[in-house]
C-alpha positions in Angstrom: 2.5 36.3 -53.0 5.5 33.7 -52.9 6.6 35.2 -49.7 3.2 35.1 -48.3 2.9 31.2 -49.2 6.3 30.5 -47.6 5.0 32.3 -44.3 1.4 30.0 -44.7 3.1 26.9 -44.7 5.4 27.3 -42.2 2.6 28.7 -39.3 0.9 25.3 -40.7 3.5 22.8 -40.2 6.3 22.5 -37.1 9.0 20.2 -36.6 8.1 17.6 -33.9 10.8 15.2 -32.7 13.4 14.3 -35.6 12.1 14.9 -39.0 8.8 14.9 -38.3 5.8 16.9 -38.8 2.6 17.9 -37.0 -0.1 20.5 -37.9 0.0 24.0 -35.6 -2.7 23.7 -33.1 -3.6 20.0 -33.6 -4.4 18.7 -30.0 -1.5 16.1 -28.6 -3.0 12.8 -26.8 -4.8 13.7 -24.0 -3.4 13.1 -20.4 -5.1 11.3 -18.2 -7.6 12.9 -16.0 -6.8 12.5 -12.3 -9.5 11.4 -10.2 -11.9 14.0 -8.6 -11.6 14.3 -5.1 -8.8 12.6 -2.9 -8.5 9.1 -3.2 -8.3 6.7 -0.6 -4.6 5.0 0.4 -5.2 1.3 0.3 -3.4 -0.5 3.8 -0.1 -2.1 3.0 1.8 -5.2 4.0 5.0 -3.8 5.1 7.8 -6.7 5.6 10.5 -6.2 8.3 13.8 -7.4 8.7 13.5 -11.3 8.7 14.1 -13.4 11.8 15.8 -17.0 10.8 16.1 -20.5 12.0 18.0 -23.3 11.5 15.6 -26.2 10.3 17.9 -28.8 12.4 17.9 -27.2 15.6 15.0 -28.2 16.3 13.2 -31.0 18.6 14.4 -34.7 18.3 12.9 -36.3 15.6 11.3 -39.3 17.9 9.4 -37.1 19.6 9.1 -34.0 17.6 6.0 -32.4 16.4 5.7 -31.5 12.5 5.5 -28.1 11.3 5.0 -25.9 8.8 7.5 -23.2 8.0 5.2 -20.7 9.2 4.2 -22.6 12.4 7.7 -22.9 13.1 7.9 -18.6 12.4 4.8 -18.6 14.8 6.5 -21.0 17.4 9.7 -19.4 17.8 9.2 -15.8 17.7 5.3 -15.4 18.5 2.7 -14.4 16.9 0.0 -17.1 14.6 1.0 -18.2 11.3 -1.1 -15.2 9.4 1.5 -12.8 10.8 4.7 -14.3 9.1 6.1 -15.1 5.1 8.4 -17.6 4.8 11.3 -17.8 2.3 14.8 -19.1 1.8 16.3 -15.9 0.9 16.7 -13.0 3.6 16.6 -10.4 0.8 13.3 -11.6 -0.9 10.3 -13.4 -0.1 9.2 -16.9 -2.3 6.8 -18.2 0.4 8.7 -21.5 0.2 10.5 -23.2 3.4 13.7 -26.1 4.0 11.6 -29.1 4.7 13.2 -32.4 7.0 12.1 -35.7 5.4 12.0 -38.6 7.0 14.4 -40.4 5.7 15.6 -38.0 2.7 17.5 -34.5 2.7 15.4 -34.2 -0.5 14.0 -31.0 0.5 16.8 -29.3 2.9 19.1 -26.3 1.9 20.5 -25.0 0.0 20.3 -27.3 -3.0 17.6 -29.8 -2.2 13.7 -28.5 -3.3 12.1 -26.3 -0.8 8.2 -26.9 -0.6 6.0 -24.3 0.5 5.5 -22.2 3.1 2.0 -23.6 4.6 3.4 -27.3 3.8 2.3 -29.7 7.1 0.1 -33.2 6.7 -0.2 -32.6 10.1 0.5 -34.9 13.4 3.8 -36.2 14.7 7.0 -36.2 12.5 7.2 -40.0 12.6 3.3 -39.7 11.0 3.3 -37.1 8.6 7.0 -37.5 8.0 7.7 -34.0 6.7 8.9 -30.7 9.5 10.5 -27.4 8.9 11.5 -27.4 12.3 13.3 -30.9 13.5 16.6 -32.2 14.2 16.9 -35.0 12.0 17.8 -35.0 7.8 18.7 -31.4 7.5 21.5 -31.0 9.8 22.2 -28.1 11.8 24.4 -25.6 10.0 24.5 -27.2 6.3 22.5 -24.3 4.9 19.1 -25.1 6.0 17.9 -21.3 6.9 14.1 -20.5 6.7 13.6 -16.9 7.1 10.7 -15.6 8.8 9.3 -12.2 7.3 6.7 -10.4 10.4 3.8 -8.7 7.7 2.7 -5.7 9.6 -0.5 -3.9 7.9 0.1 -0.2 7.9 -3.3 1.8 8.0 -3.8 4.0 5.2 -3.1 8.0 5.6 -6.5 9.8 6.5 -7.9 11.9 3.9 -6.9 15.6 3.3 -9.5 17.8 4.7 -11.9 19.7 2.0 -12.5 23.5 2.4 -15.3 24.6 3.3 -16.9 27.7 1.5 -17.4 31.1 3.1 -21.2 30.9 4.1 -20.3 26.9 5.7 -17.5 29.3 7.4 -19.7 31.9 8.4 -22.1 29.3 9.6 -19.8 27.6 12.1 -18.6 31.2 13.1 -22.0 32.4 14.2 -23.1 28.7 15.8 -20.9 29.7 18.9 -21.1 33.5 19.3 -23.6 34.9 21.9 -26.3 37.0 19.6 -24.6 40.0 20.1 -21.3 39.1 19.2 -22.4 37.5 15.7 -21.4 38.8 12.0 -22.2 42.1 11.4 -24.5 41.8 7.8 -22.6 42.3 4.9 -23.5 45.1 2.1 -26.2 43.9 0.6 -27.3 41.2 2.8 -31.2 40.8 2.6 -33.3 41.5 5.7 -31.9 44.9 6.6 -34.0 47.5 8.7 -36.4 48.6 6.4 -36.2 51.9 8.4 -33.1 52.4 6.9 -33.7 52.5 3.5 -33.1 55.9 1.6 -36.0 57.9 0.9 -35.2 58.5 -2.7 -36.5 61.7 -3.1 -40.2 61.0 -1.7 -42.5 63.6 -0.2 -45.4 63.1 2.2 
């Protein structure tokens, strides 16, 4: 009997982890269920190797036009402002440009505060006073590099194909076969020639 209560307890308990305990045959957490059927790939914004400009090699600031960091992306290497991220760093993207000030290297590289990326009052630079793209308070070649990021939308991967059963099959096989070239019927396919039944024993 002692033996026999030895070999009860132990096919009740096992050793899980260290030191403890879990009953044999009690369910673990349940995984998580994947999703029926195949899923969709959402599109992705894919970001390519940055372009770059120097915020002071750009017009003269009596005649220049402001822009934004992205307009200035837009201007110098095509595209519309949609199609560009902005950002100060080459290896990341923080939306956020080197900004001339009239009057004030307040916001040029690389220690002043950058603004963002969409930044523009619009108008001239003598107007709205602010340009990522001017020659005038963030001089050429002091660290005043906006990077320009080109966001490309890559479609998502089509679908894997589902299988179709064996009549679906058998269906599309027969839909282009001349009559006499279709599937034989299979044993026990309904509709055979009743002329070809077995007589079973019957006498006229």
């Amino acid at each position: 009997m002692r033996v026999r209560s030895v070999v009860v307890a132990l096919s009740v308990l096992v050793t899980v982890g260290c030191g403890a305990t879990a009953p044999v045959g009690e369910p673990s957490a349940p995984e998580a269920a994947a999703p029926a059927g195949p899923v969709a790939a959402a599109a992705v914004a894919v970001l390519l190797a940055p372009q770059s400009f120097d915020v002071g090699a750009g017009p003269e600031w009596s005649t220049a036009t402001a822009y934004s960091c992205l307009q200035a992306c837009a201007l110098l290497f095509g595209g519309a402002s949609a199609d560009w991220a902005c950002s100060t760093s080459a290896t990341e993207v923080d939306h956020l440009g080197w900004y001339s000030r009239f009057g004030s290297s307040e916001n040029c590289g690389p220690t002043g505060t950058p603004l963002a990326e969409d930044f523009n009052p619009g108008g001239s630079y003598q107007v709205a006073g602010v340009s990522a793209y001017v020659n005038d308070w963030c001089f050429a070649g002091e660290g005043s590099i906006n990077y320009c990021h080109a966001v490309v939308v890559a479609p998502p991967p089509p679908p894997p194909p589902t299988p179709a059963g064996d009549e679906d099959e058998d269906a599309d096989d027969d839909a282009g076969r001349e009559p006499h070239q279709r599937r034989p019927p299979r044993h026990g396919d309904h509709g055979r020639d009743r002329h070809h039944q077995p007589d079973h024993g019957q006498r006229r």
